[in-house]
BAKOL-12619 format. One record per residue (C-alpha): x, y negated, z negated; residue in three letters; residue number from 1. Coordinates in steps of 0.2 Angstrom, whole numbers, plus 5000, padded with zeros to 4 digits. Layout:
[r [X,Y,Z],'ALA',NUM] ...
REM end
This chain:
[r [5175,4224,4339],'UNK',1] [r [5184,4211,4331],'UNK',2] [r [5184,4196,4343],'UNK',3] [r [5192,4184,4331],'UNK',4] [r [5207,4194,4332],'UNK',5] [r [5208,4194,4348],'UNK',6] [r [5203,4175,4351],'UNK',7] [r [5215,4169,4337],'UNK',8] [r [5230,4178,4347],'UNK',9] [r [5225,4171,4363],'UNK',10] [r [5226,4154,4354],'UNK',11] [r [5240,4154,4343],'UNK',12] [r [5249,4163,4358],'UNK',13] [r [5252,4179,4349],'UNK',14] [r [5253,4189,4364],'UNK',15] [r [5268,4201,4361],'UNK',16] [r [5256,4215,4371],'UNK',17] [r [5256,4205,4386],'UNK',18] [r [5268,4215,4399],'UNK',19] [r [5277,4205,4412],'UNK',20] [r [5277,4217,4425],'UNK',21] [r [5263,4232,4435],'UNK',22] [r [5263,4245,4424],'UNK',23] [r [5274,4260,4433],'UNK',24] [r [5262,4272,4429],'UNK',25] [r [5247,4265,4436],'UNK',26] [r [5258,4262,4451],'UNK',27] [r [5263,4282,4451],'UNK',28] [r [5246,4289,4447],'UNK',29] [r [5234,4276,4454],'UNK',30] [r [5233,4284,4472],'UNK',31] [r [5232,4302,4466],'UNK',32] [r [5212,4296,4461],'UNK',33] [r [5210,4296,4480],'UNK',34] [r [5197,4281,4480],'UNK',35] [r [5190,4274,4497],'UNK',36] [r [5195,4256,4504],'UNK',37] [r [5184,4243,4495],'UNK',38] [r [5180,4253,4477],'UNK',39] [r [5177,4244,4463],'UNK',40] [r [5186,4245,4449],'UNK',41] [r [5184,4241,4430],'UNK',42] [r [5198,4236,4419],'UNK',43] [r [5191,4232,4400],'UNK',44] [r [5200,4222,4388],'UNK',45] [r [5211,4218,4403],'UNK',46] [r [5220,4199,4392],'UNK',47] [r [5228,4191,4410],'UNK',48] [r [5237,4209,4416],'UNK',49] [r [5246,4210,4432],'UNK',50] [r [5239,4225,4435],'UNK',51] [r [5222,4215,4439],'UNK',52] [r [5230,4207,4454],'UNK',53] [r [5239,4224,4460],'UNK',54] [r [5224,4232,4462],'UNK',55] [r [5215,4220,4472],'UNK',56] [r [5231,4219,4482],'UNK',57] [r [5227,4239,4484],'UNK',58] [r [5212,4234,4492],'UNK',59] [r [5200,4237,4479],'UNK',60] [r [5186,4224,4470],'UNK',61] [r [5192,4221,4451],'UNK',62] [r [5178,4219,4438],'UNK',63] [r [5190,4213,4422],'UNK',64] [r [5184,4212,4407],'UNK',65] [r [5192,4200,4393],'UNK',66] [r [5184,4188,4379],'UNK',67] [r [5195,4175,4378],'UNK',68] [r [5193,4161,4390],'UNK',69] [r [5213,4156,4389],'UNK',70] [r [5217,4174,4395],'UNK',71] [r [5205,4173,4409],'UNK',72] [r [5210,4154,4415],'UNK',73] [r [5230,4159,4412],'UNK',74] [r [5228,4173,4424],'UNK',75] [r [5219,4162,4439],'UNK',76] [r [5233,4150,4435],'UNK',77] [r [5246,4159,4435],'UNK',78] [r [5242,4167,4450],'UNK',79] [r [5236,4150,4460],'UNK',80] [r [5220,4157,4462],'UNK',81] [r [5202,4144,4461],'UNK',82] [r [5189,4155,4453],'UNK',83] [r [5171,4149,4454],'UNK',84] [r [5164,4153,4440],'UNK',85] [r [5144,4157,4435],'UNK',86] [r [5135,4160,4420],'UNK',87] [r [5126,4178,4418],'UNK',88] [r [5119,4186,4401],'UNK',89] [r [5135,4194,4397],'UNK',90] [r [5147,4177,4398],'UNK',91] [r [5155,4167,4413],'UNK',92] [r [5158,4178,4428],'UNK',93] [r [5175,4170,4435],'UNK',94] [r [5178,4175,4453],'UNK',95] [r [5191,4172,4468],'UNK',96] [r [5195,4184,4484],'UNK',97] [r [5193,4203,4477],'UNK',98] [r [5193,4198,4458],'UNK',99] [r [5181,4198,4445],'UNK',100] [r [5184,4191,4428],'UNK',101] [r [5169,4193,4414],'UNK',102] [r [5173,4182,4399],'UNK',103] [r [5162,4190,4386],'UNK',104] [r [5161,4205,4373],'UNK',105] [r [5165,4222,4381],'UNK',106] [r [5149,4230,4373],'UNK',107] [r [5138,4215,4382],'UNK',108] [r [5139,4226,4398],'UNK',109] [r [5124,4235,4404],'UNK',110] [r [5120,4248,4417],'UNK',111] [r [5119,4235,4430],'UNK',112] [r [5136,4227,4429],'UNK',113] [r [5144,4246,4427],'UNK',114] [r [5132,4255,4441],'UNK',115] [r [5143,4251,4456],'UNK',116] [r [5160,4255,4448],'UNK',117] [r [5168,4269,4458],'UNK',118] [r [5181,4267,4445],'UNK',119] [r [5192,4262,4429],'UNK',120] [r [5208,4258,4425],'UNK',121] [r [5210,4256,4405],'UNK',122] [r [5228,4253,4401],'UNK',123] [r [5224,4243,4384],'UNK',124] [r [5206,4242,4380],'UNK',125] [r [5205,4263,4370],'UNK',126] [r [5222,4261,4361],'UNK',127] [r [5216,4243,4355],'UNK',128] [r [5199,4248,4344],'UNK',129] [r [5201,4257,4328],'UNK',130] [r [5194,4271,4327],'UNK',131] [r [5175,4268,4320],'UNK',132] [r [5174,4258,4338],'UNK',133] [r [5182,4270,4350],'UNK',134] [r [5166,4281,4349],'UNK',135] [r [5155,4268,4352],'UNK',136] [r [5165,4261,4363],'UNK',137] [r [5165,4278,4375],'UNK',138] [r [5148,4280,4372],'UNK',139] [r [5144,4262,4379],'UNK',140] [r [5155,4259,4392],'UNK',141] [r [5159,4276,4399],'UNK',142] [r [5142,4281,4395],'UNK',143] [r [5136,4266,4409],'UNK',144] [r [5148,4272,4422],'UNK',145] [r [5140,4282,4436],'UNK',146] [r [5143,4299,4441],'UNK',147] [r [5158,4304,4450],'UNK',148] [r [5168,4287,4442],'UNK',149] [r [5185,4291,4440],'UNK',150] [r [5196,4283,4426],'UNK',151] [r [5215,4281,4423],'UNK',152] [r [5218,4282,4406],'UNK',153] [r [5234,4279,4397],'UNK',154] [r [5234,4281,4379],'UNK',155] [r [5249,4281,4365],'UNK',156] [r [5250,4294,4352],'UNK',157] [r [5262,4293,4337],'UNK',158] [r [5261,4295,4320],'UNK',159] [r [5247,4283,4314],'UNK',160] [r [5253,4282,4295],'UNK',161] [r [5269,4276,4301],'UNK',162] [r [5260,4257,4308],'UNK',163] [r [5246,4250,4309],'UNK',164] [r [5239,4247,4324],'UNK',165] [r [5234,4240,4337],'UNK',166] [r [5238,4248,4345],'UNK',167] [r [5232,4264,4341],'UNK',168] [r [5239,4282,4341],'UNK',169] [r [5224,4290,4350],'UNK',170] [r [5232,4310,4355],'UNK',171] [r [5224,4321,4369],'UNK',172] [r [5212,4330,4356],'UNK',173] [r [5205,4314,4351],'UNK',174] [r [5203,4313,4371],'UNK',175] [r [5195,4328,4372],'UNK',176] [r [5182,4325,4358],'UNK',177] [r [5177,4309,4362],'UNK',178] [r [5177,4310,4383],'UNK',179] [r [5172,4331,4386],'UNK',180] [r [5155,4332,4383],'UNK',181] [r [5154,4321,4400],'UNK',182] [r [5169,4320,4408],'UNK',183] [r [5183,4332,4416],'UNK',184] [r [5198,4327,4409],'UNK',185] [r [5216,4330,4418],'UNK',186] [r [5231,4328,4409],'UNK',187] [r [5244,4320,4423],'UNK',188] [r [5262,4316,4412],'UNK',189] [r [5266,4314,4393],'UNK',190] [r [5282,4304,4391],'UNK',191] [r [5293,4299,4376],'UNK',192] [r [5296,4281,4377],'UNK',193] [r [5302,4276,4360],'UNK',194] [r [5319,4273,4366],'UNK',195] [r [5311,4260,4379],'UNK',196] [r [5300,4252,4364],'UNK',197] [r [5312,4245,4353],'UNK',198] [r [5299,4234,4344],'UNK',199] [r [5289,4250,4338],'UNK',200] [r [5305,4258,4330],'UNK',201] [r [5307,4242,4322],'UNK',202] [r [5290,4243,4315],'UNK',203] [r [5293,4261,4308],'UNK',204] [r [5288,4273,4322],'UNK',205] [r [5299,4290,4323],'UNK',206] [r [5289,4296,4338],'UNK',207] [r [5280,4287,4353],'UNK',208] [r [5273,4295,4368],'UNK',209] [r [5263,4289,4382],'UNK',210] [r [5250,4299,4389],'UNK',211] [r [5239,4299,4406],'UNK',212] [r [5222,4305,4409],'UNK',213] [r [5213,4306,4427],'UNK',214] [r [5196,4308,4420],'UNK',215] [r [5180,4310,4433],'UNK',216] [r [5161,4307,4427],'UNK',217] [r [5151,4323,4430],'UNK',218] 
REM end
């Protein structure tokens, strides 16, 4: 992955992906994975997302991932939280009430940090790796995740030669191909949400869809 990408948009502020609200559809769909009280959840590449602090508010423990340090300390900030914060071998573990934040590479994680994840929520982390990482990336992180983990995953598809990403199309064969040889894969809603993205048409795009997944580990 490139972190510098990632590090130089935190800094210079470039943060155009950041949403400003809970995603709706991890509000619609999030319940439908039927978790007890008190699951963990992780959510890689998670930048300072709202939907962090919606699920802990659900009841759930919240392992987020995120390299950049300004994304991390903007989210305890801006939600008045005092994290205190410990060093482990995969970065600085930040950590107030239900909340977890990870400040370090995604493919630092190891079996230990991922074995108690009942599951995840990956709104952004998929669509954001070109594809020579998202199969490493599956491999690494999903491979960690124990059995019975089930995921919430949204993903974009449009046609890729039209813009260059991220974030990425990533359509429900590429799913398939890199998720079936472990996982059962649901397909809840597909929705065209061009209209709603006017930024994408002005980069190009003639088609957008949003698709979500409700994977479970087997």
């Amino acid at each position: 992955m490139d972190t510098d990408f990632w590090l130089q948009r935190w800094e210079h502020g470039q943060t155009g992906f950041h949403q400003t609200r809970v995603m709706p559809l991890l509000q619609k769909h999030w319940a439908g994975l039927g978790l007890p009280a008190g699951s963990r959840v992780l959510v890689p590449l998670a930048g300072k997302s709202l939907d962090v602090a919606w699920l802990a508010e659900q009841g759930h423990a919240v392992l987020a991932v995120e390299i950049s340090p300004i994304a991390v300390e903007q989210f305890f900030e801006e939600h008045a939280l005092r994290p205190e914060t410990s060093s482990t071998p995969q970065g600085t573990l930040y950590r107030a009430g239900r909340i977890e934040f990870l400040c370090g590479d995604i493919f630092s994680l190891d079996t230990a940090v991922l074995a108690d994840c009942a599951a995840c929520y990956d709104r952004a982390a998929l669509i954001a790796l070109p594809p020579e990482l998202r199969a490493r990336y599956v491999r690494h992180v999903y491979g960690q995740l124990p059995a019975g983990c089930r995921t919430l995953l949204l993903t974009l598809d449009y046609p890729q030669e039209e813009m260059d990403g991220p974030p990425f199309s990533v359509p429900a064969a590429e799913v398939r191909a890199l998720y079936g040889d472990r996982w059962h894969i649901e397909a809840l809603e597909s929705r065209d949400i061009l209209a709603q993205e006017p930024k994408f048409a002005a980069r190009g795009l003639t088609r957008l869809q949003t698709d979500v997944h409700r994977l479970t580990a087997l």
